[in-house]
C-alpha positions in Angstrom: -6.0 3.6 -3.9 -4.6 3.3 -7.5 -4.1 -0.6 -8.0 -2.4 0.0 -11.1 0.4 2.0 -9.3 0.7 0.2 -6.2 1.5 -3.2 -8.7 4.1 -0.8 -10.9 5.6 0.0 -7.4 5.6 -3.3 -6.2 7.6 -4.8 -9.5 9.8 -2.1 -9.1 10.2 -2.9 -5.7 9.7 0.9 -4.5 9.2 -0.6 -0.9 9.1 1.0 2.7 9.5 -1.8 5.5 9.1 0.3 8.3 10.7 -0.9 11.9 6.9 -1.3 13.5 6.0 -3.3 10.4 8.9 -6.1 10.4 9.0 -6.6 14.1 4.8 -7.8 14.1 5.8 -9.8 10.7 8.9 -11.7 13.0 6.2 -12.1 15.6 3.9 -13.2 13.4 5.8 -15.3 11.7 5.2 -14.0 8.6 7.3 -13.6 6.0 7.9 -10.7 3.6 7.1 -13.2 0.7 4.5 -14.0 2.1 3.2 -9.8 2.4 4.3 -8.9 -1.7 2.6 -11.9 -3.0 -0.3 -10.9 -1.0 -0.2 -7.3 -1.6 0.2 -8.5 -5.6 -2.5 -11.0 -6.0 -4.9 -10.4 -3.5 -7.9 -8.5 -3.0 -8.2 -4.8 -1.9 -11.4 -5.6 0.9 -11.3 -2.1 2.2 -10.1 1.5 0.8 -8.9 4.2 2.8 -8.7 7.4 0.7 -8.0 9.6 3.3 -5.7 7.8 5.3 -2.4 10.3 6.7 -0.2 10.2 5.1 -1.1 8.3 2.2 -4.4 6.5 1.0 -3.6 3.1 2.0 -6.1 -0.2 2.1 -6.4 -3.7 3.5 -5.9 -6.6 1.4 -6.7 -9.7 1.5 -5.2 -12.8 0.0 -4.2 -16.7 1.4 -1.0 -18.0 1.7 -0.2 -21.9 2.7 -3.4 -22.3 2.8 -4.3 -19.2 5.1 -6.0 -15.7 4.8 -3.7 -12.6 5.5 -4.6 -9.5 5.6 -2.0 -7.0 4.5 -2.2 -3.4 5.1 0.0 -0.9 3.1 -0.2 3.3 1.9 0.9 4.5 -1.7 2.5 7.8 -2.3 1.0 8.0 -5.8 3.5 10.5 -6.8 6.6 8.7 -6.6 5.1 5.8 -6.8 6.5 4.3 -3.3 4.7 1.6 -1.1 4.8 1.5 2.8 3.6 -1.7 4.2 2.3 -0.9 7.1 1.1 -4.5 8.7 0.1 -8.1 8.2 -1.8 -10.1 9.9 -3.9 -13.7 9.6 -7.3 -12.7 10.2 -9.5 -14.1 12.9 -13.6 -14.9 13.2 -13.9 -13.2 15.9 -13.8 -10.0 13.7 -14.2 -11.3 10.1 -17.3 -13.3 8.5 -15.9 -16.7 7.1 -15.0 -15.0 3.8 -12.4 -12.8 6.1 -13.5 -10.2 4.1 -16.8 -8.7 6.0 -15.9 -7.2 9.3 -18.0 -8.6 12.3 -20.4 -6.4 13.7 -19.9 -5.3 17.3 
């Protein structure tokens, strides 16, 4: 994924909240704050290139003093982002840096 692109989208606030997407942040009790300042500061952990319909990636950042993972696609060509989810990462998946997946 083009970091440089997905920030320029971001301030220009090119952003898709799909239905799926705000309905887990509600239950989550995440706010959309909470997702952009992520998606802007944080750490891209893990790239999907291939991803349909757009490479997308999961990133990682803390907010209030807890780690969110944040997963959004960039359609490079306009340059649009879709958030696609967000979620507080747990150890029963993720090493204590939340970044290294747990193996199985």
């Amino acid at each position: 994924m083009n970091i440089a692109k997905l920030k320029k989208a971001l301030y220009g606030e090119n952003i898709q909240w799909e239905r799926h997407v705000l309905e887990r942040l509600i239950s989550r009790s995440i706010s959309r704050r909470a997702v952009l300042q992520i998606l802007r500061s944080g750490e891209c952990i893990e790239d999907y290139p291939n991803d349909y319909l757009f490479p997308s990636g999961l990133f990682l950042g803390w907010h209030q003093d807890k780690p969110l993972h944040v997963v959004a696609a960039l359609d490079e060509t306009v340059p649009e982002v879709y958030v696609i989810t967000a979620y507080e990462p747990d150890l029963e998946h993720f090493e204590a840096d939340f970044k290294t997946r747990r193996k199985k």
